[in-house]
BAMIRO-610628 format. One line per field, with one value per residue: residue number from 1; residue in three letters; x, y, z of N, C-alpha, C in turn. Coordinates in pm, whole numbers, plus 50000, padded with zeros to 5 digits. Layout:
# residues N
seq: [NUM_...]
type: [ALA_...]
nu: [X_...]
nv: [Y_...]
nw: [Z_...]
cau: [X_...]
cav: [Y_...]
caw: [Z_...]
cu: [X_...]
cv: [Y_...]
cw: [Z_...]
//
This chain:
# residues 237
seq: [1_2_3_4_5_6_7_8_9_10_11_12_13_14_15_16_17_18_19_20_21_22_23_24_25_26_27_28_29_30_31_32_33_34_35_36_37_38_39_40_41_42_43_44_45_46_47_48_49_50_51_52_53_54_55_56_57_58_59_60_61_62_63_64_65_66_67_68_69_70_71_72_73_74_75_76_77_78_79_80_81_82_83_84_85_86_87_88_89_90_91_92_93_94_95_96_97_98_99_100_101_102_103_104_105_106_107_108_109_110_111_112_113_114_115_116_117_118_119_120_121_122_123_124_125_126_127_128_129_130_131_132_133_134_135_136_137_138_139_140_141_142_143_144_145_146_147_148_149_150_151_152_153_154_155_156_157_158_159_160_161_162_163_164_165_166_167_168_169_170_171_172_173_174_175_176_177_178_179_180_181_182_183_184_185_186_187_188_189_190_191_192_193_194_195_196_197_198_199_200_201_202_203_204_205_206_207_208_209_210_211_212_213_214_215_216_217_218_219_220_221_222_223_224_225_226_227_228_229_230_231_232_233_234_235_236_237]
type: [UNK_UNK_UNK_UNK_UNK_UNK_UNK_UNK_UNK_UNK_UNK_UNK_UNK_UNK_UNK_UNK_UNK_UNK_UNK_UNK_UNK_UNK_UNK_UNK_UNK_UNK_UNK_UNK_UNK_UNK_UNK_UNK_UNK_UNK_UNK_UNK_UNK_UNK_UNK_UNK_UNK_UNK_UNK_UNK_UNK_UNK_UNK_UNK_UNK_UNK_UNK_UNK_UNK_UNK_UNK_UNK_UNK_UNK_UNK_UNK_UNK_UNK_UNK_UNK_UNK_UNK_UNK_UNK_UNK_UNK_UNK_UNK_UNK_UNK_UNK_UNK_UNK_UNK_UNK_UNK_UNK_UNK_UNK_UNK_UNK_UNK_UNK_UNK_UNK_UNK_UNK_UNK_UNK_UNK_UNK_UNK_UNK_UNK_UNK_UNK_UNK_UNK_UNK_UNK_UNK_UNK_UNK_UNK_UNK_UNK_UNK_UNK_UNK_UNK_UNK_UNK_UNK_UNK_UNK_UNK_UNK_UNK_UNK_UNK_UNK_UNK_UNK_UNK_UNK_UNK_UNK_UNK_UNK_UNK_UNK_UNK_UNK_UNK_UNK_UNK_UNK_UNK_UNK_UNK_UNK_UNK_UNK_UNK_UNK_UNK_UNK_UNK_UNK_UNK_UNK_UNK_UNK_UNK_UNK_UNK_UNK_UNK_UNK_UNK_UNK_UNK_UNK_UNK_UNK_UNK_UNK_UNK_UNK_UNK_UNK_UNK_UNK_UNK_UNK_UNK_UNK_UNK_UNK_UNK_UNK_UNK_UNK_UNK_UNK_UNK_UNK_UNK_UNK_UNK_UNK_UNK_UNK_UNK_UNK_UNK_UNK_UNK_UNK_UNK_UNK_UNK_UNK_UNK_UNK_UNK_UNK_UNK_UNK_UNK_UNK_UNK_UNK_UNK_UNK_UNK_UNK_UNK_UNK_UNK_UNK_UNK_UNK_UNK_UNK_UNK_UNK_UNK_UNK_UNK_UNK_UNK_UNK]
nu: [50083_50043_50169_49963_50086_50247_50071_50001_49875_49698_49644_49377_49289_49018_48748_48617_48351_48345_48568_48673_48613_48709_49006_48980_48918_49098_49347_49282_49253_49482_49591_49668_49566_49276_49238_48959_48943_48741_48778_49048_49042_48953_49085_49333_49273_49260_49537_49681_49617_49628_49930_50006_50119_50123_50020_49740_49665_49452_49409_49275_49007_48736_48714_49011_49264_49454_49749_49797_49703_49911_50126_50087_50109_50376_50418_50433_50523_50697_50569_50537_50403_50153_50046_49737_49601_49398_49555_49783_49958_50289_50404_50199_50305_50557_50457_50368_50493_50680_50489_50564_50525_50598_50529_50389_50087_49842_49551_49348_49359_49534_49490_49627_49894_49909_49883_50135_50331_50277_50365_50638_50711_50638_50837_51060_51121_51089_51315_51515_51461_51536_51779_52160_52289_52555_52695_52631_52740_52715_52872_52912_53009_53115_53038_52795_52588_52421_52412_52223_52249_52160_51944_51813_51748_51820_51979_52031_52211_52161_51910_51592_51542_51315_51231_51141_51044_51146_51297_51479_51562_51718_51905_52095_52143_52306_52508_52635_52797_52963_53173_53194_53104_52739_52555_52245_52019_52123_52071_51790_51722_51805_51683_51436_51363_51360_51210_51152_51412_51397_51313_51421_51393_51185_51401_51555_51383_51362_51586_51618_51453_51525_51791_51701_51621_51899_52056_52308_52294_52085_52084_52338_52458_52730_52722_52540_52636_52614_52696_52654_52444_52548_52542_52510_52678_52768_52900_53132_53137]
nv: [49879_50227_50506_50745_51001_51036_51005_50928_51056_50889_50950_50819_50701_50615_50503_50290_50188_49939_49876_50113_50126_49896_49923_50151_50115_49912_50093_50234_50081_50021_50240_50507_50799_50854_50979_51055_50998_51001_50983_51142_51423_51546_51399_51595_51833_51798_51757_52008_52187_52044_51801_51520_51224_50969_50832_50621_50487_50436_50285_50265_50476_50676_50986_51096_50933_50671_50716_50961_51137_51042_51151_51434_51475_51420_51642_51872_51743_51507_51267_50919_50708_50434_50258_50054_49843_49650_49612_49381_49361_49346_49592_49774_49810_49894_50155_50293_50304_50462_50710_50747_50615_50500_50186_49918_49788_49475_49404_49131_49209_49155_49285_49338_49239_49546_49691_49634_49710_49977_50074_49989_50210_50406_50413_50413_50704_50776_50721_50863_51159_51153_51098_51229_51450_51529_51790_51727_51741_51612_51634_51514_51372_51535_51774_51785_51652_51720_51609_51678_51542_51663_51783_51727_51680_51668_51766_51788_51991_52169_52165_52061_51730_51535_51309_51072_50942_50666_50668_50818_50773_50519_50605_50728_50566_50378_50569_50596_50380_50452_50383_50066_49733_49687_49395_49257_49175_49338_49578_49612_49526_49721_49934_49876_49723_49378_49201_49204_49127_48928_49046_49101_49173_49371_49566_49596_49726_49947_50049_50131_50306_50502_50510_50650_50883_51017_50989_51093_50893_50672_50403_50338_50343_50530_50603_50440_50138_49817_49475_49204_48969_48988_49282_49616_49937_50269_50472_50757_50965]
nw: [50000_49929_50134_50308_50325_50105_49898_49554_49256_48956_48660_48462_48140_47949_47752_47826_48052_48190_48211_48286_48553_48673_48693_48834_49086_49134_49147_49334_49561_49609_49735_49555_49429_49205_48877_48630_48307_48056_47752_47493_47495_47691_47895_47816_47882_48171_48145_48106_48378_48573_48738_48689_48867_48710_48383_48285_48024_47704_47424_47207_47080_47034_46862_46958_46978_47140_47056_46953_47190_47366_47209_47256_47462_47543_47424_47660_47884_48084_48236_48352_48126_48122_47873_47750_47621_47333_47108_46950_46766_46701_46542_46607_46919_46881_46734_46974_47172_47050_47019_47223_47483_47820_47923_47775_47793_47757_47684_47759_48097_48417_48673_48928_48787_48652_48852_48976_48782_48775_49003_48997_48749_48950_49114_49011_48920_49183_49310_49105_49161_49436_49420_49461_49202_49038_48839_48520_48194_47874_47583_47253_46930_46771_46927_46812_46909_47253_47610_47849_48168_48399_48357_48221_47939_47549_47301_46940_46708_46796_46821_47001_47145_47190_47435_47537_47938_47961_47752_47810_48049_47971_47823_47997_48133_47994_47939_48192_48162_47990_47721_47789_47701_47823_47939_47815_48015_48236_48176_48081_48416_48485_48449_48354_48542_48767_48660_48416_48252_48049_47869_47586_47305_47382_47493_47242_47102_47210_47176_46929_46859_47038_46844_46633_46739_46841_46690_46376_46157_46207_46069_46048_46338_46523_46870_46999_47020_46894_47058_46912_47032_47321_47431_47458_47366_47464_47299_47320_47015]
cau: [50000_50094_50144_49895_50123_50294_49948_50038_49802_49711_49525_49356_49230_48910_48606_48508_48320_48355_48779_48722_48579_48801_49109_48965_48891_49198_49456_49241_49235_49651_49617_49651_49439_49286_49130_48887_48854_48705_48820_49151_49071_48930_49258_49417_49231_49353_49660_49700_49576_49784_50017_49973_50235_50167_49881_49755_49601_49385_49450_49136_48932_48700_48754_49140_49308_49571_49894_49796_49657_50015_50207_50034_50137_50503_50485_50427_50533_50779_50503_50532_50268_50131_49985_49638_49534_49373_49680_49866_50077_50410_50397_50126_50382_50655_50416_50337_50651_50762_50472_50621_50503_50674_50549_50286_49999_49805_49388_49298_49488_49540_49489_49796_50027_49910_49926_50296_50411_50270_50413_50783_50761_50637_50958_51234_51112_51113_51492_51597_51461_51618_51961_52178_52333_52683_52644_52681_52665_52802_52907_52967_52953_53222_52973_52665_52447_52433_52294_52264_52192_52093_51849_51683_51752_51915_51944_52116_52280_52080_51732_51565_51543_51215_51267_51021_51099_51164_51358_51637_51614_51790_52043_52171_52242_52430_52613_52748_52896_53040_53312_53176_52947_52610_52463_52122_52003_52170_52040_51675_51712_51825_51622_51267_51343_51426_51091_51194_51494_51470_51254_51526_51297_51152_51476_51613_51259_51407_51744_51586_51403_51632_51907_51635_51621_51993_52190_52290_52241_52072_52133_52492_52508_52829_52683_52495_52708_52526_52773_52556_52416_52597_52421_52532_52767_52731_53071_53207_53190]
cav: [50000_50349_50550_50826_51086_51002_50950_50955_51094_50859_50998_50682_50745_50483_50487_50157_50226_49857_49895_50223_50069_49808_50068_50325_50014_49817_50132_50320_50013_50038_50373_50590_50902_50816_51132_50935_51082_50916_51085_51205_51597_51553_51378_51664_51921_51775_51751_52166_52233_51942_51755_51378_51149_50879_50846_50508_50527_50331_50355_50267_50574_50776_51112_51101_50761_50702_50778_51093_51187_50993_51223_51529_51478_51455_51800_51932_51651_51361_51197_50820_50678_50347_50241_50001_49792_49522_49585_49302_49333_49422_49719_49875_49808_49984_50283_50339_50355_50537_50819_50829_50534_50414_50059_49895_49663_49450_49322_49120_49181_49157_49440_49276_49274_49633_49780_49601_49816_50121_50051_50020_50340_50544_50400_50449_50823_50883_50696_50958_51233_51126_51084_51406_51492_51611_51902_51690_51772_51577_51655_51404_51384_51675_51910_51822_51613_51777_51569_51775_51461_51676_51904_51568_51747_51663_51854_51780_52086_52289_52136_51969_51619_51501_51171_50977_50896_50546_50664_50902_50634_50386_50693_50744_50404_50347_50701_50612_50265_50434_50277_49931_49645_49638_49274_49289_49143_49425_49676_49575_49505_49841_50034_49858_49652_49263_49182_49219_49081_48848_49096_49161_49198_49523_49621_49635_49834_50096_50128_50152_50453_50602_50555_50772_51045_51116_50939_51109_50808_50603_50292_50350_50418_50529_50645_50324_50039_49678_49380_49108_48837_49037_49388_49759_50013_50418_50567_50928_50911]
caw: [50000_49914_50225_50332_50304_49966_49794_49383_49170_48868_48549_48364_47995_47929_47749_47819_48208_48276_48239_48413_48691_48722_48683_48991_49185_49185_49154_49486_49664_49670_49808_49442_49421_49072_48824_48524_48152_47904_47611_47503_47505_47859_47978_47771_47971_48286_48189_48131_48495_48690_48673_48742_48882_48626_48306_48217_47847_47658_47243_47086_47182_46954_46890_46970_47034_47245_47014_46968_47325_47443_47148_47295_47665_47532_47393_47766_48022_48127_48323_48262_48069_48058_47749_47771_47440_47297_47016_47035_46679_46738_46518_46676_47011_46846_46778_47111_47196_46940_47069_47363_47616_47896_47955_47692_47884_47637_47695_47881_48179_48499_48805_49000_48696_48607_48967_48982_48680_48819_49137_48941_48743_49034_49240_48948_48907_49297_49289_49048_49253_49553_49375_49430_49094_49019_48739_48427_48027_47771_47473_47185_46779_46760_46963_46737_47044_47418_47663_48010_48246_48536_48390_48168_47793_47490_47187_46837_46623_46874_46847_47115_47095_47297_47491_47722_48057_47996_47705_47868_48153_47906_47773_48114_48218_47850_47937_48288_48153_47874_47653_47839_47660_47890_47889_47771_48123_48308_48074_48138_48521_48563_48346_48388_48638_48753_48628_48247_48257_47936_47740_47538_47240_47427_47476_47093_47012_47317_47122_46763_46898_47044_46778_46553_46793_46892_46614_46258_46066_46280_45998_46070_46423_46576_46952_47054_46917_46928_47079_46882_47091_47421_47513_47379_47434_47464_47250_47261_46900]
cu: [50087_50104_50067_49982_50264_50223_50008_49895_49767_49617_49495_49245_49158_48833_48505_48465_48386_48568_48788_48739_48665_49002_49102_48974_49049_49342_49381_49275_49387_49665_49624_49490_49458_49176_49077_48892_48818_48719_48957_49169_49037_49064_49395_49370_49245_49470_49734_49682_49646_49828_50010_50098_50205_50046_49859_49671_49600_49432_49319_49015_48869_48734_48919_49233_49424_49710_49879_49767_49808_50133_50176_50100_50274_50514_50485_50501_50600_50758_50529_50387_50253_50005_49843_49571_49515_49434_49713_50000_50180_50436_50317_50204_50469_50596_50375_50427_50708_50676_50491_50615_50633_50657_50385_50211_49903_49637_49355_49426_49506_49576_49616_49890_50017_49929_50045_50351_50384_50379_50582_50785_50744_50805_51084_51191_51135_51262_51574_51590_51524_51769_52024_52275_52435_52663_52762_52622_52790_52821_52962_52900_52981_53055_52844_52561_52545_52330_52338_52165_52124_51939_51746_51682_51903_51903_52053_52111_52143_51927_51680_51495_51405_51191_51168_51114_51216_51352_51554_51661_51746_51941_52119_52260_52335_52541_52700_52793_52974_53151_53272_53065_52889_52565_52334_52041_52037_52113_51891_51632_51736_51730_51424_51254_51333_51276_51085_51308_51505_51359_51371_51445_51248_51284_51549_51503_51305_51539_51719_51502_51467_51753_51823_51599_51823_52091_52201_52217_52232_52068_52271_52495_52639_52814_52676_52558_52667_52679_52655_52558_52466_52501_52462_52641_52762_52914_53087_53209_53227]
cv: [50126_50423_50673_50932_51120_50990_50993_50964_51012_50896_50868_50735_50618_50536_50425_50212_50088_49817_50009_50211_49999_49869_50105_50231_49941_49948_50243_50208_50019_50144_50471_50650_50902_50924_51036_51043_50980_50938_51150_51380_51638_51502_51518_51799_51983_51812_51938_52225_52149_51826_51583_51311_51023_50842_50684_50549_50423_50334_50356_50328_50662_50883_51202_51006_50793_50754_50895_51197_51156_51155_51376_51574_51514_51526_51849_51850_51520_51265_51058_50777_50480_50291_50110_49901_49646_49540_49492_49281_49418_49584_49809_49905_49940_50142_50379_50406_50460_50703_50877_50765_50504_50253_50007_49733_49593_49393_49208_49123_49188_49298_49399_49330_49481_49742_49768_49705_49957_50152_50112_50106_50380_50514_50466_50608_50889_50830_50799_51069_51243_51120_51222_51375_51557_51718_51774_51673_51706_51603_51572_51458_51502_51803_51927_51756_51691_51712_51660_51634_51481_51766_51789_51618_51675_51724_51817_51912_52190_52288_52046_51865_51550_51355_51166_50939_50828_50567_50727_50807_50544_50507_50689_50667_50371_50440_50654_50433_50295_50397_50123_49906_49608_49548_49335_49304_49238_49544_49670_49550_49663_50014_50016_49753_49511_49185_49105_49206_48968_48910_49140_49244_49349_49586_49690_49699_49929_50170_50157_50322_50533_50637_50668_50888_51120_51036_51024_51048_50637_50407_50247_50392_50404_50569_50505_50217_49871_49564_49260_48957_48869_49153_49497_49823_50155_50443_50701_50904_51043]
cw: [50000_50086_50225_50241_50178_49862_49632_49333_48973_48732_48447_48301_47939_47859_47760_48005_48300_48306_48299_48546_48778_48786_48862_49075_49245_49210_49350_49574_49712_49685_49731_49455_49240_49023_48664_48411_48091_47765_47609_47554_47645_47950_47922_47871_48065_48295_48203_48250_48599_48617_48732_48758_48779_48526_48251_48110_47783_47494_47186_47171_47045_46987_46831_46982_47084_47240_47027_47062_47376_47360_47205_47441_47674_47516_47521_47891_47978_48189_48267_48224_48030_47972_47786_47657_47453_47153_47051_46911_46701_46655_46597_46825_46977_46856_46899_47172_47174_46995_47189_47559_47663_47881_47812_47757_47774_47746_47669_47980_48345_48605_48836_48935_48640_48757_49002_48896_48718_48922_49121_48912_48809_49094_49145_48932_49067_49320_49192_49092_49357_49552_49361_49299_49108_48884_48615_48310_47979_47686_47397_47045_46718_46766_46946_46851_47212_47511_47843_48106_48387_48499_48232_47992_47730_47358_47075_46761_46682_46844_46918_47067_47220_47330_47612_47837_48035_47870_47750_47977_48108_47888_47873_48131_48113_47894_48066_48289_48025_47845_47736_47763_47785_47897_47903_47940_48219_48318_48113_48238_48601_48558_48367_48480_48645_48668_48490_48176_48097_47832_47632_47351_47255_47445_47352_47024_47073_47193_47004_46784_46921_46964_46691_46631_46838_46810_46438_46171_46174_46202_46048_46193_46508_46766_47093_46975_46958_46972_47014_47002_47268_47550_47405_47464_47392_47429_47250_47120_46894]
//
């Protein structure tokens, strides 16, 4: 159970009532103060007036559906977001992703397993809070990427590069083993936790994303460099 005086704030995006229900029910009963929309522009509404510690989101939603309610949230907020679907083809995964989710939950599914994943991102976001920070910016790709690891930005040839949580999560942990190969297993235990440990699968959709946001030629990348069959490795290139 959450404690009283820690209560998290969760915003869950439904239109179905009987997955709303189930939602308010099982995330109140673990102590989460839970706010309901049913509609993307109503969770968009919300989200302009406060700020929620974590959004779960449904995709198949008239109106607005969930990429674009999820792609929306990224222009303003680093909240994590978990995704809700009766998707289950891996593309439609990737896109999710790709607009900006943290964790992607599929239909039918279990309260337990979905209050567990909440549970994790709230903890790795209050572990990075709690961590004091040394003042550190990198600079790599003779000057052209800047990642400032304390202030959560990265920008190529001076344009900001907009990264999800889950996504700068992964940059980090690549950045402070740099010049070292990561095993995959390591990489995923540290990042989303022991949980997900042989998704490795979800892992190589994390790094394909991210090589298209902070790599030149993310075909060719020199940054993130794959050890096949091993893990990855973050280069000064």
């Amino acid at each position: 159970m959450v404690a009283a005086n820690v209560r998290k704030k969760i915003l869950v995006v439904d239109d179905e009532p009987g997955v709303m229900r189930v939602l308010e029910a099982g995330l109140r009963q673990e102590g989460y103060d839970v706010v309901a929309a049913s509609s993307g522009p109503d969770a968009l509404a919300y989200l302009h007036v406060n700020e929620p510690d974590l959004v779960v989101l449904d995709i198949l939603m008239p109106e607005m559906d969930g990429f674009e309610v999820c792609q929306r949230i990224r222009h303003v907020s680093s909240v994590p977001i978990i995704m809700l679907t009766a998707l289950r083809r891996e593309d439609d995964i990737v896109r999710g992703l790709d607009a900006g989710a943290d964790e992607y939950v599929t239909k039918p599914f279990g309260i337990a397993e979905l209050v567990a994943r909440v549970r994790a991102a709230l903890r790795r976001v209050e572990l990075e809070r709690l961590a004091v920070p040394a003042e550190r910016i990198l600079t790599v790709d003779d000057g052209r990427l800047i990642i400032d690891l304390d202030r959560r930005l990265a920008t190529r040839d001076g344009e900001h590069i907009p990264l999800s949580d889950t996504e700068f999560r992964l940059l980090a942990f690549l950045i402070a083993n740099v010049g070292r190969v990561v095993p995959h297993e390591k990489i995923l235990e540290n990042v989303w936790g022991r949980d997900h440990t042989l998704q490795t699968a979800y892992l190589r959709t994390y790094i394909g994303l991210l090589r298209r946001k902070i790599e030149a030629d993310p075909q060719s990348p020199r940054l993130i460099i794959s050890s096949h069959g091993v893990g990855y490795r973050f280069q000064e290139a």
